[in-house]
ZADO-1210 file (C-alpha; in nm, 4 decimals, padded with zeros to 6 digits):
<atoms>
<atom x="00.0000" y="00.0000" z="00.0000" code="UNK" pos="1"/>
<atom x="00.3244" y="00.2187" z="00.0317" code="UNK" pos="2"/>
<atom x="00.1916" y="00.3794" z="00.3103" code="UNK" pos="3"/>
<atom x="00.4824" y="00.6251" z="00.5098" code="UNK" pos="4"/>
<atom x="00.5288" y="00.6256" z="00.8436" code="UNK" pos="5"/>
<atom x="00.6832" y="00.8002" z="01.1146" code="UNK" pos="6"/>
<atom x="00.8165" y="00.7803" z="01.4233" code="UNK" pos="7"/>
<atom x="00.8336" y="01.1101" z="01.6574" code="UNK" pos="8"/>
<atom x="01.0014" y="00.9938" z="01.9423" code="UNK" pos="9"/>
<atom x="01.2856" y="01.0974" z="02.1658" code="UNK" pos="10"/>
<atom x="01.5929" y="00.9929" z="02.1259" code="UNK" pos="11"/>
<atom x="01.4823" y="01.0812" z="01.7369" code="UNK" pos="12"/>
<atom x="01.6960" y="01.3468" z="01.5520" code="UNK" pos="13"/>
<atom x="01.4548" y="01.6488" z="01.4884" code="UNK" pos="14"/>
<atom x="01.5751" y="01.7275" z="01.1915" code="UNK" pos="15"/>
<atom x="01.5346" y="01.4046" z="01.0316" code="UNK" pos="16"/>
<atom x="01.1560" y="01.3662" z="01.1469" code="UNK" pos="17"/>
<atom x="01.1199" y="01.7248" z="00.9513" code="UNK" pos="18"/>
<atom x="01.2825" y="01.6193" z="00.6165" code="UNK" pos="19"/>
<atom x="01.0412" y="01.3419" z="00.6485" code="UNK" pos="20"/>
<atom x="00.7439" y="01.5624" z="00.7257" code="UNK" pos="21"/>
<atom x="00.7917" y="01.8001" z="00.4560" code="UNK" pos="22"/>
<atom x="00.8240" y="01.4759" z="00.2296" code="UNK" pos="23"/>
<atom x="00.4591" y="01.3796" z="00.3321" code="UNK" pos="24"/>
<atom x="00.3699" y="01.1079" z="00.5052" code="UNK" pos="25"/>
<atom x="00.0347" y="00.9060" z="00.6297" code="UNK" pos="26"/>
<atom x="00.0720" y="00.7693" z="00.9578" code="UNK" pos="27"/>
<atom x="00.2577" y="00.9595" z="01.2734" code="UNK" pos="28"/>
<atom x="00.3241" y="00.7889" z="01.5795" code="UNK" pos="29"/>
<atom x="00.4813" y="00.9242" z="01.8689" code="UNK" pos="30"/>
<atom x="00.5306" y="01.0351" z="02.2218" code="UNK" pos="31"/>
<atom x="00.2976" y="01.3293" z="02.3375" code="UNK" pos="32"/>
<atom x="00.6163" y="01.5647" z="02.4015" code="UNK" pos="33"/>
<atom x="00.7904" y="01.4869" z="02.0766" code="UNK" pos="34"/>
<atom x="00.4427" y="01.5609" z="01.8890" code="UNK" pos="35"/>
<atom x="00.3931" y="01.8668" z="02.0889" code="UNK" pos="36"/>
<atom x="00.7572" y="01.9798" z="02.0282" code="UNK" pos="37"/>
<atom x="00.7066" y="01.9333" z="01.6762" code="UNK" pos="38"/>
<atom x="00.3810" y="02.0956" z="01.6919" code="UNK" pos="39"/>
<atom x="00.4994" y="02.4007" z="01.8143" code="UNK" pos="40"/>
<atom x="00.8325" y="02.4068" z="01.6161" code="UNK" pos="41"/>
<atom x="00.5621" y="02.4335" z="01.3237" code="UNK" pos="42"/>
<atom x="00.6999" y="02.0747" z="01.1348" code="UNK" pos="43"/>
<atom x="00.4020" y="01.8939" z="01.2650" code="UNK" pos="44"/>
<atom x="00.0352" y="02.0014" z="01.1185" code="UNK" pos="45"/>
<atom x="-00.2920" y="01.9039" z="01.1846" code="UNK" pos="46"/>
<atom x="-00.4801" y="02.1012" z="00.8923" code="UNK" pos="47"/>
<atom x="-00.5172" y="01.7464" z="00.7008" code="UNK" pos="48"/>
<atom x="-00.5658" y="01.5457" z="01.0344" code="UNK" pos="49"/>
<atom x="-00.8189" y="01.2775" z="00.9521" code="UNK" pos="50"/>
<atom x="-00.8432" y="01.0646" z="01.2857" code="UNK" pos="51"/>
<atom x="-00.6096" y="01.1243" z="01.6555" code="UNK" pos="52"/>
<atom x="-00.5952" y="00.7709" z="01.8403" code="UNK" pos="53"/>
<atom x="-00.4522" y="00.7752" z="02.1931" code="UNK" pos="54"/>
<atom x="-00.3131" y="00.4455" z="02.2240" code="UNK" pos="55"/>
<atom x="-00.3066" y="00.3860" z="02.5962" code="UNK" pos="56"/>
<atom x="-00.4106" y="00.7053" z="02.6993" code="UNK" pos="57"/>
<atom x="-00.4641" y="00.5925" z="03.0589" code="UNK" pos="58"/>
<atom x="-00.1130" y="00.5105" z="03.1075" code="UNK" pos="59"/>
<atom x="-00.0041" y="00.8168" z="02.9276" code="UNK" pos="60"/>
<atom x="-00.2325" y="01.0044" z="03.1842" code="UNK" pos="61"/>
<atom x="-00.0524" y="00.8581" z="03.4806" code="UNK" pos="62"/>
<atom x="00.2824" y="00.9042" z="03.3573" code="UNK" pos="63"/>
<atom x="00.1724" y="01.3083" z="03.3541" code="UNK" pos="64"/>
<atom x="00.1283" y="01.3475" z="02.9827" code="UNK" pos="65"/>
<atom x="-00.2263" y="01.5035" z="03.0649" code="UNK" pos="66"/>
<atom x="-00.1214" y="01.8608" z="02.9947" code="UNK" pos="67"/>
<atom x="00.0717" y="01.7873" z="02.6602" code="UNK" pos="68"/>
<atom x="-00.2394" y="01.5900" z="02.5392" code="UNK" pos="69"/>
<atom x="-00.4380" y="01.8785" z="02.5889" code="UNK" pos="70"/>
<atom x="-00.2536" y="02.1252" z="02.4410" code="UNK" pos="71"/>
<atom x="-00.2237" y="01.8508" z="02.1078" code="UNK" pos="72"/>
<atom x="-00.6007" y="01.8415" z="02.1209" code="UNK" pos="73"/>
<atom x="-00.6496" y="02.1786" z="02.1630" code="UNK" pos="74"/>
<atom x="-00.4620" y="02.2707" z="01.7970" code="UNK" pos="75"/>
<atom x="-00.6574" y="02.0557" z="01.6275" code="UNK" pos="76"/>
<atom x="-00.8771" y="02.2936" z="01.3558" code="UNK" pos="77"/>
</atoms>
């Protein structure tokens, strides 16, 4: 299906996830802060955002990720 994928994570050079995200791609997955680093660095954008899934949310809650997932939600159009 050639479907591209990417991985914001930490431990992930920045620059790399960019090159990739001004290449296009389908599918991001990642960790709240990355996302909401990327977010705000402008690299990351929701305008075309079709579906958010927050795989275990409730452990991403407990691990204090509550305000980052807010501010995510909160710049979706």
């Amino acid at each position: 299906m050639k479907i591209k994928v990417l991985n914001l994570i930490g431990g992930t050079q920045v620059k790399d996830s960019k090159v990739a995200l001004d290449n296009g791609v389908h599918v991001v997955v990642g960790s709240p802060g990355r996302v909401l680093d990327m977010l705000k660095k402008n690299h990351l954008k929701l305008s075309y955002l079709k579906t958010l899934i927050l795989d275990e949310a409730d452990d991403l809650l407990s691990k204090g990720f509550l305000e980052n997932m807010r501010d995510i939600i909160s710049m979706i159009p």
